[in-house]
N, C-alpha and C positions, 0 to 999 in steps of 0.2 A: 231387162230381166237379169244380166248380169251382176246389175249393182244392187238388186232385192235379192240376189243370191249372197252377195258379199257382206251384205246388210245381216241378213242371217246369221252366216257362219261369224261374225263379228262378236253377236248376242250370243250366241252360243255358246263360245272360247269366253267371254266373259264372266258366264256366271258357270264354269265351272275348276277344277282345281289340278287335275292331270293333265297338266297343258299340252305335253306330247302326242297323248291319245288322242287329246282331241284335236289335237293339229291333224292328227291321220284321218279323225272324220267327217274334218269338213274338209280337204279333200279329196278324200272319197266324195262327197256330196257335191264340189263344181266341179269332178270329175264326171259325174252322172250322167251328167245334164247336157255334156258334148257326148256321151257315146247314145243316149237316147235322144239322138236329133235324128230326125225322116229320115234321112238321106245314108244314116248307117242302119237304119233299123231295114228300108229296101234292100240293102245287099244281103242283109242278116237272112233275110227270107230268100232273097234268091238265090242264095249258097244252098239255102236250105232245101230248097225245091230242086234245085238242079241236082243236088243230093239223092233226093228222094226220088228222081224222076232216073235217074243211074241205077237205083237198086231197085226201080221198077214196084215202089209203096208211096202210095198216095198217102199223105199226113196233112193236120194240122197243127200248125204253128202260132207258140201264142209267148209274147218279149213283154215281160212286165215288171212294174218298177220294185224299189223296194215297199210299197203300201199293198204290192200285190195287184196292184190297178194293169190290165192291161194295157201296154203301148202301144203293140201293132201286134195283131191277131189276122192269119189266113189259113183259110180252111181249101186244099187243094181240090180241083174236083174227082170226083169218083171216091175221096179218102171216106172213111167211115163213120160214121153220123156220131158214136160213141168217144171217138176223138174230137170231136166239139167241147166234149162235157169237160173231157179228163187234161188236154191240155192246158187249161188252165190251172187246174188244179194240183200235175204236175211242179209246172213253176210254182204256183204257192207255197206248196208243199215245199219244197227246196229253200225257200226263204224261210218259211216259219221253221224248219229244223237245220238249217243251213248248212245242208250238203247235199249231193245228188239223192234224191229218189230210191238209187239202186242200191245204197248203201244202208237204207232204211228197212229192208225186204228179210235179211237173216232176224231182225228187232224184231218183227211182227208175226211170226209164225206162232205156234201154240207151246208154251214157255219161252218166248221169249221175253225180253224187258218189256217192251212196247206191244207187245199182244192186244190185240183187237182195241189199239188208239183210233183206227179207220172210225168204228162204229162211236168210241168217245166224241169224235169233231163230226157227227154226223153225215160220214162220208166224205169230207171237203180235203181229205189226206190221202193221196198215192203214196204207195209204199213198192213202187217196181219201176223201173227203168225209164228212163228221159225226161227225167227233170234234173237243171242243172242252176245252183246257185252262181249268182253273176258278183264276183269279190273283186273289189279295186281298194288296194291300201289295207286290208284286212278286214274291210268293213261288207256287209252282203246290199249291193246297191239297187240287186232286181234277179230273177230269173227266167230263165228259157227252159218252156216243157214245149215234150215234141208227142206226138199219140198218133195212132194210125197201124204201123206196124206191130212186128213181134216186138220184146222187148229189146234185144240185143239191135234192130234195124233204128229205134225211136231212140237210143244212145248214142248209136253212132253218130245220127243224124245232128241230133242234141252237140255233142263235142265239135263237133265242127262246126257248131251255129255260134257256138260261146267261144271258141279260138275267131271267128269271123267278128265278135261284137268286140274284141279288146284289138285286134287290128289294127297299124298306124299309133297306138298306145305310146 
């Protein structure tokens, strides 16, 4: 896998002209690919849960790459059926505007710049608390959205699940 990664970012720095840039994002890109192995995305969640289980809010947590594709998705029990949907789409949301969730919230009220973008992407955009872009090198490589809680509990939770993914960095 390594050397179809190296293969890659080879092809990539080849055909194009900002050599520095793109030196930062490939890697970003064989950076990716050791903080989305199993074995850190299990801690990622049990920080997350031992989090969530201290301030006493059941959550779903859902670590996805930069395609938006889920990595590792748990739904704690008792958390809320509604935190199924929106965790995910938290992190998406984070990646396709590439910053937290929470920052997106003053945009979308009525005059703002971004007013009613939610109902533009058919709903597939959170615009309130716990989605957090996952940036290595400048580049956005994946996100962690958290749902379950209030806003301000699914942030917190969030911040410390993305201080837990860069970790050993």
């Amino acid at each position: 896998m390594e050397n179809k990664n190296i293969e890659k970012a080879l092809t990539y720095l080849k055909s194009e002209t900002n050599f520095d840039e793109k030196i930062e994002k490939v890697i970003a890109y064989l950076k990716a690919e050791t903080y989305f192995e199993k074995d850190n995305l299990y801690r990622i969640i049990d920080v997350a849960e031992q989090k969530a289980q201290e301030i006493n809010v059941p959550v779903t947590i859902c670590i996805s790459d930069m395609s938006g594709h889920p990595r590792m998705f748990y739904h704690m029990p008792e958390a809320n059926i509604a935190s199924i949907t929106l965790a995910p789409k938290k992190a998406n949301t984070a990646i396709m505007m590439r910053k937290p969730t929470k920052d997106l919230n003053k945009d979308t009220v009525p005059n703002g710049e971004l007013y009613q973008i939610e109902t533009m992407l058919n709903g597939e955009m959170v615009t309130f608390a716990g989605g957090i872009p996952l940036v290595c090198h400048g580049q956005v490589i994946g996100a962690i959205g958290i749902s379950g809680g209030s806003v301000e509990e699914d942030q917190l939770i969030c911040e410390i699940s993305v201080k837990t993914f860069f970790e050993g960095e």
